[in-house]
C-alpha positions, -999 to 999 in steps of 0.1 A, spaced: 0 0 0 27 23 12 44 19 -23 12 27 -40 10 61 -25 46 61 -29 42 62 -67 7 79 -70 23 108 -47 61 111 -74 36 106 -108 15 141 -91 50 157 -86 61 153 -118 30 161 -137 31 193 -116 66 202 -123 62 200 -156 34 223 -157 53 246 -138 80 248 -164 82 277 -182 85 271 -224 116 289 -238 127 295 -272 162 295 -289 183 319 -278 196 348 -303 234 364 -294 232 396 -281 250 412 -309 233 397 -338 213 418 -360 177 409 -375 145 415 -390 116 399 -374 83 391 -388 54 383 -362 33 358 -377 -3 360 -367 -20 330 -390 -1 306 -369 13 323 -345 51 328 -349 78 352 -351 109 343 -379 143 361 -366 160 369 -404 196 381 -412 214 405 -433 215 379 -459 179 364 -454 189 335 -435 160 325 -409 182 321 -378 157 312 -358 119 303 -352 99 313 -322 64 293 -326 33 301 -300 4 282 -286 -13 320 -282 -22 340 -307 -1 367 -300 -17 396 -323 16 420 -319 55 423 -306 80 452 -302 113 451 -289 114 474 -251 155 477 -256 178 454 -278 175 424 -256 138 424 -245 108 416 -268 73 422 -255 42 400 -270 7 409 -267 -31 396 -284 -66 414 -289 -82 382 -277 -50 377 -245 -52 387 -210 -18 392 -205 14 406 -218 46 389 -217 79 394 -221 113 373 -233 150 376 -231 161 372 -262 196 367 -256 180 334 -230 147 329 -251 137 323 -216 102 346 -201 112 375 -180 78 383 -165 43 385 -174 13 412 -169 -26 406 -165 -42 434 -189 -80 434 -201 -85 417 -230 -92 440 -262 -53 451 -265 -52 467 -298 -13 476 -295 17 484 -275 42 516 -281 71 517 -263 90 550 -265 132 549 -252 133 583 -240 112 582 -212 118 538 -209 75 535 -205 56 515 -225 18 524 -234 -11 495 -242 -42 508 -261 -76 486 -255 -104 485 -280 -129 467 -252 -117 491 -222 -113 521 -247 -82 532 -232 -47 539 -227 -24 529 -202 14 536 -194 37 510 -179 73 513 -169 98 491 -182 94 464 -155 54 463 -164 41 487 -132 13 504 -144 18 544 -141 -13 563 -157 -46 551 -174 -67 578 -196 -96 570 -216 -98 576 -252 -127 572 -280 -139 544 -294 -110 516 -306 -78 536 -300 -47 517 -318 -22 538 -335 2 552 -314 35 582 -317 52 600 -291 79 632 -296 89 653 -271 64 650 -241 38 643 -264 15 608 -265 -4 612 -302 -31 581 -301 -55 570 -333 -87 564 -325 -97 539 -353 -134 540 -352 -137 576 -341 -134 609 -358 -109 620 -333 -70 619 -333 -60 626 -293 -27 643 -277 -18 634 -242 6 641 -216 33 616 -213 35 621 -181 8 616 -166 -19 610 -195 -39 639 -194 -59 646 -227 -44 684 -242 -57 681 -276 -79 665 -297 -74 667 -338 -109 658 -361 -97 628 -385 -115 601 -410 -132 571 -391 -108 540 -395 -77 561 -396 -43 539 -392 -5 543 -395 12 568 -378 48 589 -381 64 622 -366 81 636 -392 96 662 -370 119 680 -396 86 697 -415 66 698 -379 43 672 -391 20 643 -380 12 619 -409 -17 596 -413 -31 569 -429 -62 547 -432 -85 523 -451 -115 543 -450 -146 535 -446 -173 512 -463 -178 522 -499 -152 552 -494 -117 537 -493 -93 558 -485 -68 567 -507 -42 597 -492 -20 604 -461 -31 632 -441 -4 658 -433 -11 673 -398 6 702 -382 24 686 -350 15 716 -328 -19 729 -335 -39 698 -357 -45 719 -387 -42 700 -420 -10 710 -443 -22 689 -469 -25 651 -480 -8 628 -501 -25 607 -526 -15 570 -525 -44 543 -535 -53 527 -520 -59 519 -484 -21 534 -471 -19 520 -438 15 508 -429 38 542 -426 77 537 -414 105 570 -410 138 562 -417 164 590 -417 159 610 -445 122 589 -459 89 579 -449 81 544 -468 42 536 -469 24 505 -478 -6 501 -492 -24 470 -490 -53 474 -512 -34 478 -536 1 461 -529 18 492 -536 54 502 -517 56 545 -516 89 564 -507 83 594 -498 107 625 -488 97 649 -460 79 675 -480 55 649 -491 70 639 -528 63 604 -538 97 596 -551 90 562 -566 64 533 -566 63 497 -569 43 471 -566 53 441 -540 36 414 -522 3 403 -515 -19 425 -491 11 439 -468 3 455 -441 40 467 -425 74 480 -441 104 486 -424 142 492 -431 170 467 -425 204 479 -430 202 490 -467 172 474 -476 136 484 -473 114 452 -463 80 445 -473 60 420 -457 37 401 -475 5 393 -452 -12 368 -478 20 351 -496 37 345 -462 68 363 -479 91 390 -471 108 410 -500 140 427 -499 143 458 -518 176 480 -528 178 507 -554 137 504 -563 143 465 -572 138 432 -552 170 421 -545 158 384 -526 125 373 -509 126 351 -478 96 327 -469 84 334 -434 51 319 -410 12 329 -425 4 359 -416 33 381 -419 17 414 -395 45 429 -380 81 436 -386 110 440 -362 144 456 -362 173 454 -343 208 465 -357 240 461 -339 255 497 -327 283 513 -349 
């Protein structure tokens, strides 16, 4: 009998341990540069080189809806349908800590000046900041499905994507100073600070796609001007001397300069949603063909098969 209970008693303990083990991922070296693509068909995130190796393959059992890097060795994951945020060490692939939030988490902005980290929430219709360790600092609400978010200077600019209303906060403590009238599913945000300017994008609404950035003036609202791209511009990256813009209902790739001249076009991928730079590429990610493209001087240069979904991309580059 006593043997019995013996084994009954180390079978429980082990079952138990192994619940209590906490899944980890390969680890990446501290210094090694990538591109990541978060992967929201089956949830995944592909770390890619310089040369468009895959060097490694983070897959979930939650469907993790978005990721951004906190500093160059901590990744932060989040999902709309989630109560909880967690985040890895990617030098350890192992979990650092992990937050209860409300379900409804549209998306997470993390700004390096001020180390805080700000989580929108469609269902709560809010914002709230966090420090770097995940203490919660202010809450604010906003209208009605907040997503897109920019900061500069002291400034927290947040889209409210099934409102009419762009609102300006207070990084400090979340107060509301402004708010800017905008189109009703407005998405994509930049801070183009060397013209003074906020730029938007969107998809429009039912029958009336949208089909133009919206300049905005940084300080007051008022609107410079817009910039026609059809159709549906949505995904909207600064690098240091461009603004690169997707748009998805027509899988068109814009550059841009700062006074708003579209520079060249081209067509690439299917249905992308995000573009970002990677050392001297610009990167398209393809959301239907599970593909990103690599593009130098206006051509594409190599394509790199990723998860389904590609929804997000990720940079980190090695300091010079």
């Amino acid at each position: 009998m006593k043997k019995w209970a013996f084994f009954i008693f180390s079978f429980i303990q082990v079952i138990w341990l192994a619940g209590c083990t906490e899944k980890s991922f390969e680890p990446l070296d501290r210094n090694q540069s990538f591109i990541a693509s978060l992967n929201i068909q089956e949830p995944s995130l592909d770390f890619i080189d310089e040369l468009g190796n895959v060097i490694a393959t983070w897959s979930f059992d939650k469907a993790y809806t978005g990721a951004l890097l906190l500093d160059n060795d901590r990744i932060l994951l989040y999902g709309h349908q989630l109560d909880e945020i967690v985040v890895y060490t990617l030098s350890t692939g192992k979990k650092l800590y992990s937050k209860k939030v409300e379900l409804g988490t549209t998306n997470v902005y993390y700004d390096p000046n001020v180390k805080q980290f700000f989580i929108t929430n469609s269902k709560m219709n809010t914002v709230t900041s966090f420090d770097v360790e995940g203490n919660k600092l202010a809450s604010q609400q906003l209208g009605n499905y907040p997503m897109s978010m920019a900061t500069y200077k002291d400034k927290l600019y947040v889209v409210n994507y099934k409102d009419t209303k762009l609102s300006v906060l207070s990084i400090k403590d979340l107060t509301i100073e402004q708010e800017w009238p905008i189109g009703k599913s407005s998405h994509g945000i930049v801070i183009v600070e060397e013209t003074n300017e906020l730029w938007v994008g969107g998809h429009g609404e039912g029958s009336k796609p949208n089909s133009s950035v919206k300049r905005f003036d940084l300080g007051t609202g008022t609107v410079r001007g817009n910039i026609e791209m059809p159709l549906m511009p949505v995904g909207l990256t600064k690098t240091k001397d461009k603004v690169l813009v997707v748009s998805h209902g027509h899988n068109e790739l814009y550059v841009v300069d700062f006074k708003g001249n579209v520079l060249w076009e081209k067509e690439v991928g299917a249905n992308p949603f995000v573009v970002n730079q990677f050392k001297d590429y610009i990167v398209v990610a393809g959301y239907d063909d599970h593909t990103l493209y690599f593009i130098k001087d206006g051509q594409v240069q190599k394509t790199v098969d990723v998860g389904k979904g590609a929804f997000q991309l990720l940079v980190r580059e090695e300091e010079k």
